[in-house]
Backbone as a ProteinNet text record, in pm:
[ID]
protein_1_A
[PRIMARY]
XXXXXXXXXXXXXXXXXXXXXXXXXXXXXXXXXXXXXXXXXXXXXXXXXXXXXXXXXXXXXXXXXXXXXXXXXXXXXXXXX
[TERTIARY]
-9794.7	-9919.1	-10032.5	-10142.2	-10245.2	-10351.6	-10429.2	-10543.8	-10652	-10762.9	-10865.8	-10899.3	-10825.8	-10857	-10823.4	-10879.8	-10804.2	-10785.9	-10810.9	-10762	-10627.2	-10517.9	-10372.1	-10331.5	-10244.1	-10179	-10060.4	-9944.1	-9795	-9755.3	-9684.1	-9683.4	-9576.9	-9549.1	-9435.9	-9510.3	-9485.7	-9537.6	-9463.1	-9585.1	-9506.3	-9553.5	-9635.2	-9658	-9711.4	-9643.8	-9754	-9744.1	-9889.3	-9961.5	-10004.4	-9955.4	-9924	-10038.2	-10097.7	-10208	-10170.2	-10265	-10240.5	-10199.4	-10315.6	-10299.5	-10309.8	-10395.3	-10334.2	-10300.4	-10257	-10196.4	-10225.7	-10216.6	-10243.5	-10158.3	-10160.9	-10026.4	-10039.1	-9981	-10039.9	-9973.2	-9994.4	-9911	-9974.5	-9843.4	-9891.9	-9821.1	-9915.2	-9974.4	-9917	-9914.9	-9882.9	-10091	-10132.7	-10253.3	-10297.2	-10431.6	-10526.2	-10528.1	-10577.1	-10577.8	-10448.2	-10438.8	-10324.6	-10400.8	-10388.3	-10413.2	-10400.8	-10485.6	-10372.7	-10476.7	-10424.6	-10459.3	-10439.1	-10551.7	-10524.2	-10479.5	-10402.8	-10401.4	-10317.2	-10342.1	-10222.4	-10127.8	-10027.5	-9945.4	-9844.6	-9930.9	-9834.4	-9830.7	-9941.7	-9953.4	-9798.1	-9800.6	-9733.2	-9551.8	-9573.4	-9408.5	-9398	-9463.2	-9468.7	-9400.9	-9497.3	-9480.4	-9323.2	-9266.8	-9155.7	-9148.2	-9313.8	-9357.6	-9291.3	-9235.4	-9154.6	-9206.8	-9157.1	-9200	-9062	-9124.8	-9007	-9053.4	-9054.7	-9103.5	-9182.6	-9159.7	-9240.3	-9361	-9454.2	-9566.3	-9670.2	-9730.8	-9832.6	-10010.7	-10071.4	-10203.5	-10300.8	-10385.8	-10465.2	-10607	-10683.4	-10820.9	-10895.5	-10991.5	-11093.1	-11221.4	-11354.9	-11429.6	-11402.4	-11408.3	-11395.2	-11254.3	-11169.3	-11047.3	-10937.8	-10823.1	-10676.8	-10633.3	-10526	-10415.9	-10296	-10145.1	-10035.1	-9996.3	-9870.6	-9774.9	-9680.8	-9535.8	-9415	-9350.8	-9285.8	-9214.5	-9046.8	-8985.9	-8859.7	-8775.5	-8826.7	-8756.8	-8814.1	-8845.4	-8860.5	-8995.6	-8915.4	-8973.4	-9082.5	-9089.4	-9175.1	-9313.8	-9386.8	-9512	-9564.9	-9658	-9743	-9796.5	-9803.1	-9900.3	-10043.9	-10140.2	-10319.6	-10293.4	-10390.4	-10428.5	-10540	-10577.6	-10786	-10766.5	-10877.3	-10924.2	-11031.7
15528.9	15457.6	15539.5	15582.5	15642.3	15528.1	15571.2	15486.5	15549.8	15537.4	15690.8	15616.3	15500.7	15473.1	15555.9	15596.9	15648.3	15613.1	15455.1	15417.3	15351.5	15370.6	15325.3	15279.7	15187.8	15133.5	15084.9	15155.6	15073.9	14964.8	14872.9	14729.3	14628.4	14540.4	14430.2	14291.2	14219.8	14097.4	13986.6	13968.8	13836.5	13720.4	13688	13572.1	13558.5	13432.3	13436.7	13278.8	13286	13105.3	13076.5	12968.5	12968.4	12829.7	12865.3	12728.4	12719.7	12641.9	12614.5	12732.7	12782.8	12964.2	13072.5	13119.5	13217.2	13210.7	13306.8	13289.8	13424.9	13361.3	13472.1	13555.6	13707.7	13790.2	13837	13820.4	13879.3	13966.8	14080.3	14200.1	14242	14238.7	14347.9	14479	14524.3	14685.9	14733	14869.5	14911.7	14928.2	14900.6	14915.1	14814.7	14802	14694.6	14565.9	14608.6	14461.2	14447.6	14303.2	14302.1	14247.9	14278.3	14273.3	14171.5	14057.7	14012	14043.2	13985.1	14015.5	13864.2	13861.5	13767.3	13767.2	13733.9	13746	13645.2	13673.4	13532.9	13519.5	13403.8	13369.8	13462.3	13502.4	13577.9	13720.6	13773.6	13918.3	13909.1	13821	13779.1	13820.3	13744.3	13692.6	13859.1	13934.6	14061	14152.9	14134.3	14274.4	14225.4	14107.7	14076.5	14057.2	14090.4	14085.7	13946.5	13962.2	13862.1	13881.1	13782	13800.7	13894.5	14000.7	14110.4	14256.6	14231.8	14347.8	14471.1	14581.2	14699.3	14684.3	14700.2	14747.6	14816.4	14930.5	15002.3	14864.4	14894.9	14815	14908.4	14893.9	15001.3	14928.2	15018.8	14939.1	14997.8	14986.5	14999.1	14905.2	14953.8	14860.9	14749.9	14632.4	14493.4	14451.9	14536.5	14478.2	14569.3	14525.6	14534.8	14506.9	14593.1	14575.7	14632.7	14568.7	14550.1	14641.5	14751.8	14811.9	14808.8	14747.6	14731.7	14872.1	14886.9	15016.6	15025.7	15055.3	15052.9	15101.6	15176.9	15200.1	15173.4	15205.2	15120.7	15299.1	15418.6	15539.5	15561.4	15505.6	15539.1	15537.5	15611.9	15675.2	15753.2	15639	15695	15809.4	15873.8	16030.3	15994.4	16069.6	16036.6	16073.3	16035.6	16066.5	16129.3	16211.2	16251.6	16187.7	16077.6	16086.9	16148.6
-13148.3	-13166.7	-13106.6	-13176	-13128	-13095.6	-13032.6	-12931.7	-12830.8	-12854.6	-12810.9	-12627.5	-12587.7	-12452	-12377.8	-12251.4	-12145.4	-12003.8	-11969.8	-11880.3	-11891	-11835.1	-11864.9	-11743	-11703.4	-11592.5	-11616.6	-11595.7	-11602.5	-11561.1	-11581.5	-11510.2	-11532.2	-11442.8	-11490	-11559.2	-11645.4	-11728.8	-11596.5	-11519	-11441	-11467.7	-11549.4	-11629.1	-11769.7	-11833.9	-11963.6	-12010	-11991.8	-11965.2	-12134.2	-12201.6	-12357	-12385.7	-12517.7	-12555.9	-12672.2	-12774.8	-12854.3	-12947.3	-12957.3	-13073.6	-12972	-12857.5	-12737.3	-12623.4	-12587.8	-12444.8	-12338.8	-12244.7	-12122.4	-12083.6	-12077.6	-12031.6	-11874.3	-11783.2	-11633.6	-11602.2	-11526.5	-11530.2	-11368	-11314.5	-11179.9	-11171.5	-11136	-11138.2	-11001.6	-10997.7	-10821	-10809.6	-10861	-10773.4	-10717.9	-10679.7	-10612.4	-10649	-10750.1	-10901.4	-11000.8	-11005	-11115.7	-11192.8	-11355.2	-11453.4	-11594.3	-11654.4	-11741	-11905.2	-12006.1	-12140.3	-12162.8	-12294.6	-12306.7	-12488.3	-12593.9	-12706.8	-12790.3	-12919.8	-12996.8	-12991.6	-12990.6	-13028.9	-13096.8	-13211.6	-13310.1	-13250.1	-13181.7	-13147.1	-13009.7	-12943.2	-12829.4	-12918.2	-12977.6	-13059.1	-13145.5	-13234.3	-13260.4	-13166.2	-13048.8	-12932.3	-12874.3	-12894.3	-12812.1	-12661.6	-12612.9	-12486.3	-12397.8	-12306.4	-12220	-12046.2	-11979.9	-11857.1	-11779.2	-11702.4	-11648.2	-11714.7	-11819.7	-11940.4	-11855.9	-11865.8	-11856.8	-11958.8	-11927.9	-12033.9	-11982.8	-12096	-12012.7	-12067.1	-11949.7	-11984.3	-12046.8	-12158.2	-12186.8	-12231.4	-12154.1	-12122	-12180.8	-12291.2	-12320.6	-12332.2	-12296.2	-12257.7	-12192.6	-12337.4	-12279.7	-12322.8	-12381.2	-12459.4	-12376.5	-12340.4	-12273.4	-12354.6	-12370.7	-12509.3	-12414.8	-12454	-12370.3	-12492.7	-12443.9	-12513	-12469.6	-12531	-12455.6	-12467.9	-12321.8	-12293.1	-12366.6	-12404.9	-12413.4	-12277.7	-12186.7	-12078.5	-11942.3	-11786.1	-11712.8	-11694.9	-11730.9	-11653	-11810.1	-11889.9	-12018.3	-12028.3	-12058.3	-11989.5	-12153.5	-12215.4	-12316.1	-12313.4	-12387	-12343.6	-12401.7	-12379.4	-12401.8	-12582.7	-12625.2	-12755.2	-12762.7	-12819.8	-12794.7	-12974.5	-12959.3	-13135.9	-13185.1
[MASK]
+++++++++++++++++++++++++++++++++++++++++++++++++++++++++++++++++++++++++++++++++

């Protein structure tokens, strides 16, 4: 998956708070701040995203988008677009 962000943060999914159509993903980080996303239902059920899950956080501007890791040491590489 390419993506021209370049702030990234690896992380565990330790919560995800569910509404009608989205839901909240929370992810702590080894840094300062832990992190959450917020997105649909269907984007949620897609990514297979679960609580425990590795995922890297990727921040651009105002939008965080979750990518699930397949392994625990898995580490996206940058994209330049």
């Amino acid at each position: 998956m390419k993506y021209g962000a370049r702030n990234k943060i690896t992380g565990k999914v330790t919560a995800i708070k569910k509404g009608t159509l989205m839901c909240q993903v929370s992810v702590k980080t080894g840094q300062p701040v832990d992190l959450s996303s917020v997105m649909t239902l269907d984007s949620l059920e897609e990514l297979g995203i679960k609580p425990g899950d590795q995922v890297t956080v990727v921040v651009k501007a105002v939008n965080v988008l979750l990518i699930r890791n397949s392994g625990i040491n898995d580490q996206a590489p940058f994209h330049k677009v």
